[in-house]
C-alpha angles and dihedrals in degrees: 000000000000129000101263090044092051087053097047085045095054089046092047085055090040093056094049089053093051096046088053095045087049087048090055094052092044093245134131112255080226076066087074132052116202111219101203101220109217101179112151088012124116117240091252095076087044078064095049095047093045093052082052089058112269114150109186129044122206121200129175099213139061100212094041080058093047096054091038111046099061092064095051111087096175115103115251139143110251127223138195109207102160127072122305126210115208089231084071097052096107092054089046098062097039097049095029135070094196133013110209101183105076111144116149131043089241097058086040078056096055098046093048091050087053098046102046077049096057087041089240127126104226120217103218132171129205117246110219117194094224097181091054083232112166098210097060137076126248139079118297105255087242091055091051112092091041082055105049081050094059099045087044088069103059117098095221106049119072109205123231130175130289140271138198145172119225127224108277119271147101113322099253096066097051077071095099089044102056090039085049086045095051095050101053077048088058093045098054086054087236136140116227133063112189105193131118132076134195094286094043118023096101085060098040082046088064096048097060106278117168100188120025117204103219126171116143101050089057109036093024129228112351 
């Protein structure tokens, strides 16, 4: 097959597995919105993600945002999904539609102050590092409410919901930490619940996931 039929292929057999996890937890496939992660792939197959269906595009970087975006023409909502330094935040409001990895009242600050500049209200999310890893980014679980209170105060941001990304491991036992996840979403009173990759969403989609972050099941082995 060619590129764009092998795309559209892997999002046909993605769908079906979303809508039968969403049958199993007794939810509407409209309940979760898939983000196509494009990282390391050329705007070309964004297009072609985009002409089989695909709605919202999530990048990790800045800068790969940046040198992609103006060569998709096709409409999407664009998402930031990797590590932001405040130093970006400029670039961040102006190439993305929602920045999911706030997770620290400065860099709330930043992108507040760029986005009030560029006249524009941010959707943003709270990463929360849910497996307390040192070595990853995120807001520790016990900071979380303190700081959803802080970004919800700034004019500009419109918060969202929260995201994380579990320890790595087999599916199943990403389970507690999308239950612990969806509850602290719960408990903020917001909408969205950003959890869930290609090894794991089926599992994170029955535990209440609202956006999915899927890349390799798409666009195939980076």
């Amino acid at each position: 097959m060619s590129r764009p039929d092998d795309i559209r292929a892997n999002i046909a057999a993605l769908e079906t597995r979303i809508a039968s996890a969403c049958l199993r937890a007794g939810r509407s496939r409209s309940e979760v919105h898939l983000v196509a992660v494009s990282k390391t792939f050329p705007a070309t197959d964004i297009e072609h993600a985009i002409a089989a269906g695909m709605t919202d595009i999530g990048e990790n970087k800045v800068q790969e945002a940046r040198d992609k975006k103006p060569d998709v023409s096709g409409a999407a909502r664009w998402h930031l999904i990797g590590h932001l330094q405040s130093n970006k935040a400029k670039d961040a409001v102006r190439f993305f539609d929602v920045i999911q990895t706030i997770d620290s009242v400065a860099l709330a600050e930043k992108i507040a102050r760029a986005a009030e500049a560029a006249g524009k209200t941010q959707d943003v999310l709270l990463q929360v590092n849910i497996g307390r890893e040192a070595q990853k980014s995120g807001a520790e679980p016990s900071e979380v409410a303190a700081l959803a209170k802080d970004v919800a105060a700034f004019p500009s941001l419109r918060l969202a919901g929260v995201m994380a990304i579990p320890p790595l491991g087999e599916a199943e036992e990403m389970r507690p930490y999308f239950r612990e996840l969806r509850v602290m979403r719960d408990d903020l009173g917001l909408r969205e619940l950003s959890m869930g990759m290609t090894d794991d969403f089926e599992v994170a989609v029955e535990e209440g996931a609202t956006i999915i972050r899927v890349g390799r099941a798409i666009f195939g082995s980076r």
